[in-house]
C-alpha positions in Angstrom: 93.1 90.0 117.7 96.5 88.9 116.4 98.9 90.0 114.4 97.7 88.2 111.1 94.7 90.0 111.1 95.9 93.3 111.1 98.3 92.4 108.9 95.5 92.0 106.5 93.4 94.6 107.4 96.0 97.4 106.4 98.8 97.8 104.0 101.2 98.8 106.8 104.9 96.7 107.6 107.3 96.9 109.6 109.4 99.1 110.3 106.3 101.8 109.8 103.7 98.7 111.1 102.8 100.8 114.9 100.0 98.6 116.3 100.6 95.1 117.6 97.3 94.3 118.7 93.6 94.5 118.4 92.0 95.0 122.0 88.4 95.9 120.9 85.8 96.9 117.9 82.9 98.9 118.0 80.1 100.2 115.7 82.3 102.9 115.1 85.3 102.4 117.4 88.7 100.5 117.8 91.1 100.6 120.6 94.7 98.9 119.7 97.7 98.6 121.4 101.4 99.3 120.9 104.5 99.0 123.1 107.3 101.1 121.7 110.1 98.5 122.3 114.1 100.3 123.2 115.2 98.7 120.0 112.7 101.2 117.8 114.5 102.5 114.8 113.6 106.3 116.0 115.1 106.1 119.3 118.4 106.2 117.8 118.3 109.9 117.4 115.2 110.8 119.0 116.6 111.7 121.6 120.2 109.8 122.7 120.1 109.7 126.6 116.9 110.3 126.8 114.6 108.4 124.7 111.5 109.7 123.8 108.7 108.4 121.4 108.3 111.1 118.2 105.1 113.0 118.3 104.6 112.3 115.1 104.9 108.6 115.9 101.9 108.6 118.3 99.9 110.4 115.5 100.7 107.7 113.3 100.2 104.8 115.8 96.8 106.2 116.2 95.9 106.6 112.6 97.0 103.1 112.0 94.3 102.3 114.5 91.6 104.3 112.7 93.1 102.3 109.4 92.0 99.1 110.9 88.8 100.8 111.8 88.1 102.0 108.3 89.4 98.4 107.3 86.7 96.7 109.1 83.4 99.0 109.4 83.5 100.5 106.3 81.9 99.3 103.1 84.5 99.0 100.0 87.1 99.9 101.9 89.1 96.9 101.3 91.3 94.9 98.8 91.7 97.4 96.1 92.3 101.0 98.0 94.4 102.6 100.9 93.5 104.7 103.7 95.7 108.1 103.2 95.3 110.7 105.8 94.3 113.6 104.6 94.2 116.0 107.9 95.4 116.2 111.6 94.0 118.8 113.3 93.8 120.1 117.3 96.7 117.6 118.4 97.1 118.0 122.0 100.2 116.0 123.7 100.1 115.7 127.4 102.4 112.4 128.3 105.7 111.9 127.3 105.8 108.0 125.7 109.1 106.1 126.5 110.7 102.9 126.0 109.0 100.6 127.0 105.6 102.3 127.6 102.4 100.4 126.5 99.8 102.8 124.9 96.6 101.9 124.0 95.3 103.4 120.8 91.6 104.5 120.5 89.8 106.2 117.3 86.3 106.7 116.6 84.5 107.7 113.6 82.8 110.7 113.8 81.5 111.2 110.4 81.3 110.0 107.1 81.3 112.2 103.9 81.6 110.9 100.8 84.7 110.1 100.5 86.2 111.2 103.3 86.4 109.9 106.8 86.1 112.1 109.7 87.9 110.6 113.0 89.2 111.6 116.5 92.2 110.2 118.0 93.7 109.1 121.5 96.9 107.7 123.0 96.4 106.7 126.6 99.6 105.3 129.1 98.4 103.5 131.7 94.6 104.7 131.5 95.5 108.5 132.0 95.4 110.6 128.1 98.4 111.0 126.7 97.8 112.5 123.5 94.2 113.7 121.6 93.2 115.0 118.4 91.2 114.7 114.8 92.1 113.6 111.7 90.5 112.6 108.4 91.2 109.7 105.8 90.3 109.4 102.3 90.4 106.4 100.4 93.4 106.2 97.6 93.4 103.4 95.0 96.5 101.0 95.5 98.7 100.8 92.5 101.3 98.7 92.0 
């Protein structure tokens, strides 16, 4: 799906916008894609001579994926609130990501309760894991 769409689904832009494309939906899936380009604002320092994508950069990718899932399979969702993440737990990084890498983003909701949203997370290079783990969402009323 193209950029336009996620554009609308969530209230991420860039620089902070991680996802640049919409490979799949399921009842309770997503998978997205992002490829961390050389001229990323966070490979200026991160590390110079040897570029490598933050952690907390894949975390993020990956909730921005679960946003879009929340976006499209869950019921009020939309229009007048936010997803905020509320948790990250059991993060588990395997791969390093570099420039130039092309991840795919997966998450899946694993449950719903009340108000909050209970999801798992994974970064995959070139089909092999590169970084797993569970978070949780809440929806936050967007003020202006």
């Amino acid at each position: 799906m193209s950029m336009d769409k996620i554009l609308e689904l969530i209230p991420h832009r860039p620089p902070m916008l991680l996802i640049d494309e919409i490979l799949q939906f399921g009842e309770r899936s997503v998978v997205c894609q992002k490829t961390f380009r050389a001229d990323e604002y966070f490979f200026q320092g991160h590390y110079p001579g040897f570029a490598l994508v933050p952690g907390i950069i894949l975390l993020e990718s990956c909730c921005q994926a679960g946003a879009v899932l929340i976006a499209q399979t869950q019921p009020n969702s939309a229009g007048s609130k936010v997803p905020v993440l509320t948790r990250v737990d059991n993060a588990k990084f395997k791969r390093m990501i570099r420039p130039g890498d092309c991840v795919t983003l997966e998450a899946e909701i694993v449950e719903v309760i009340s108000q909050a949203i209970y999801l798992k997370g994974k970064v995959k290079l070139d089909g092999k894991t590169s970084v797993t783990f569970d978070f949780a969402c809440s929806m936050a009323p967007r003020t202006i």
